[in-house]
N, C-alpha and C positions, 0 to 999 in steps of 0.2 A: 470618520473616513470610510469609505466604501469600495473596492476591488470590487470590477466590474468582472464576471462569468468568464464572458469574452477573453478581455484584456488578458487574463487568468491562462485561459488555455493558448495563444498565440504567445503568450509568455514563456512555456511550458516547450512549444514548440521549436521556439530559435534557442532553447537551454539555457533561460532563466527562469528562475524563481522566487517568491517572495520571504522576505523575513523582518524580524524585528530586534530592540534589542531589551525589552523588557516585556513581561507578561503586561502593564499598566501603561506602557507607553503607546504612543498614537499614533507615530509616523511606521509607514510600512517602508523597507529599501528592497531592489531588485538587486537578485545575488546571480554572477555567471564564474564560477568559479574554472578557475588554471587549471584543475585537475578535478575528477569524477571520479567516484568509484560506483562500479557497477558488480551486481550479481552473475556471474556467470550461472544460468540455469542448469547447465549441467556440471555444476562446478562446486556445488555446496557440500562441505564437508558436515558429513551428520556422522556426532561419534557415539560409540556405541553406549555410554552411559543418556546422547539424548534421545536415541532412536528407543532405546529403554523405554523411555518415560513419556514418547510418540506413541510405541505400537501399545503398552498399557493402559493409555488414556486417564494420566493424572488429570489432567485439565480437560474441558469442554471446549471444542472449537467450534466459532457461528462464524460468519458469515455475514457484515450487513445489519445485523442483528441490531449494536447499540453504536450506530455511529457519533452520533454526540457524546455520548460515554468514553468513548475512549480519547477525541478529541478533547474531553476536559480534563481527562486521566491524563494525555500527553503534559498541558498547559500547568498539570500542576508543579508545586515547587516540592523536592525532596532534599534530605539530607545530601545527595551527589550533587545536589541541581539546584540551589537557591534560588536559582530564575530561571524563566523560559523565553524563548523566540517568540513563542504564540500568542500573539496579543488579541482583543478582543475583535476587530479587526480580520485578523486572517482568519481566527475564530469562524464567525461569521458568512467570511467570505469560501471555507470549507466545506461548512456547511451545505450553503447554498448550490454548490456544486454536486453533493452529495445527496441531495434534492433532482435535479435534472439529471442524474443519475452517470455523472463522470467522477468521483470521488466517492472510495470505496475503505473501507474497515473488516479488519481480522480481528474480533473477539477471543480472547482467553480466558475462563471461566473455574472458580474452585466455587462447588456448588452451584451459589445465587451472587455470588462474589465476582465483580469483573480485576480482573489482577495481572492484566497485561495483553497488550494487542500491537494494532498498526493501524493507520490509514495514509491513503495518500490518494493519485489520481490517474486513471487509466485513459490514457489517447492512443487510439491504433492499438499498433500490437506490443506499445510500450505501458511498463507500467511504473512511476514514480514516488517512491515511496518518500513519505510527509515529516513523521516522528513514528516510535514507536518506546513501549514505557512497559516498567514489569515490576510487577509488586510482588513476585515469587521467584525464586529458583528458576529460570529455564523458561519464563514462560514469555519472553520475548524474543527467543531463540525458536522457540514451538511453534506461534505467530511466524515466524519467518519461513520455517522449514515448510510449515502448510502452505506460504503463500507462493513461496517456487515451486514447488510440488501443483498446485492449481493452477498457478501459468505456464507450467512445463505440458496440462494438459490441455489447455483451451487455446493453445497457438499461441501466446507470447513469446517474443524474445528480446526484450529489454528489459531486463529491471536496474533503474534506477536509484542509485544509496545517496547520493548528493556526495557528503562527505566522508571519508574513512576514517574509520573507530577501530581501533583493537579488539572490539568486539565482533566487527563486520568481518575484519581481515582472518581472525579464529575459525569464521563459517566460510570462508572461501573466496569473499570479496577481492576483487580486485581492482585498480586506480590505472587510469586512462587516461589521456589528453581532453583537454578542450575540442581541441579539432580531431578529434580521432572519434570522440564520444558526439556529436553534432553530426558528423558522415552516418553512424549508426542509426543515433537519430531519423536521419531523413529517408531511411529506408523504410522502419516500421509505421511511420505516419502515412505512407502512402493509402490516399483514398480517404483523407480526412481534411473534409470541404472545408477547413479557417477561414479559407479567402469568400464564402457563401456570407459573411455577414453575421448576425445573430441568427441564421434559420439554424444552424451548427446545435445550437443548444436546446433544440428538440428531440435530436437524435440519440442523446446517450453516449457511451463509450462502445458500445457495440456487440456484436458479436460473443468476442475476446472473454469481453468483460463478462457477459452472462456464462459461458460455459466457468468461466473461473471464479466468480462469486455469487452461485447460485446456492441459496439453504442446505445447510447440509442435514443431514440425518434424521430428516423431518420436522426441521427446528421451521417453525411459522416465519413469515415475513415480520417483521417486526412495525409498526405504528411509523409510516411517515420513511420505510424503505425505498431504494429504489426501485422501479416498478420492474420486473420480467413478464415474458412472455405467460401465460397462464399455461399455454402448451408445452415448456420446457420441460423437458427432464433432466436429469443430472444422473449421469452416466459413468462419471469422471472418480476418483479415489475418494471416499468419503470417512475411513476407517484410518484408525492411525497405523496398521500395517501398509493398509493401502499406499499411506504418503509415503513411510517407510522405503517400502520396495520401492514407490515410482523414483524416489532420492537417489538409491541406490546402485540404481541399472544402470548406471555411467558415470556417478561419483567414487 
């Protein structure tokens, strides 16, 4: 089976998305769930034992860096998680996205060790988060705090959770309506041509997406990233005090 680009992101748009129900399974179904939780950006609780362990920089934060990495990382099966949703499939279909450069990844790193991140997909000035998975301590918490803290600077204001965890609602998540979360929706999509056809998936995620997942701290583009401007800078909080403070100014 094959998920087409397209399909993918006007799916995205009217607030569906794909899942499955076995990492080996083949069929994919389209989920519009009753209830949403979303990140308030200015609303993430960072407590001081993680802000600790942000501004010290136990872990390395990239950027882009191994998106298929963590994509596999997500798909795998652990001790909490006998199976996954992510079958080979959306796999694939992630990927490819992540290629044309609208699906994006937050690396976590102990050494050369990747040990917990994110990815998901940026339209407009929303961003929707996919899975995210932590082989350490904190370190899919750390992945999070960086990714609001970078959409807090590059002009986002949606972050999308799909579902609420006990874990999300800890960091400050909160759950919304269908129709409540759809009206928001349609605000931060403005000026993103769907209805263009397939020209749409030449264009990237944008903007947005560059000030918020550009290289940080002179880590190289990795083999097969999405492309940025050569001329870009990155201006934006790059240190983990940095994220720290920018968290902090109104949470």
């Amino acid at each position: 089976m094959t998920i087409d680009p397209l399909v993918l992101l006007q799916a995205y748009a009217i607030g569906v998305f794909p899942m499955s129900d076995d990492r080996e399974a083949d069929e994919v179904y389209w989920i519009e769930p009753k209830r949403r939780a979303i990140m308030p950006l200015d609303g993430f609780h960072i407590s001081h034992s993680l802000a600790k362990t942000i501004r010290r920089e136990q872990f390395r934060v990239t950027a882009n860096r191994d998106f298929g990495g963590i994509v596999r990382l997500c798909a795998e099966a652990a001790p909490d998680r006998p199976s996954t949703w992510i079958n080979h499939p959306i796999e694939r279909a992630y990927r490819h996205l992540h290629e044309i450069g609208f699906a994006h990844s937050v690396e976590v790193w102990e050494g050369e060790e990747l040990v917990g991140g994110l990815y998901g997909v940026a339209l407009g000035r929303a961003f929707f988060g996919e899975s995210m998975v932590s082989r350490r301590t904190d370190a899919s918490k750390v992945a999070l705090a960086w990714l609001t803290a970078r959409m807090r600077f590059g002009g986002f204001t949606l972050l999308d959770c799909q579902f609420m965890t006990d874990h999300l609602r800890s960091l400050g998540a909160i759950e919304i309506s269908q129709r409540d979360y759809l009206q928001s929706l349609s605000g931060v999509l403005d000026g993103v041509a769907l209805g263009a056809g397939r020209a749409v998936l030449t264009g990237g995620s944008g903007i947005w997406a560059e000030l918020a997942f550009s290289p940080l701290a002179g880590d190289p583009p990795a083999a097969g990233a999405s492309p940025l401007s050569p001329s870009f800078t990155v201006s934006g909080p790059v240190s983990g005090q940095d994220i720290v403070q920018l968290l902090t100014q109104t949470s």
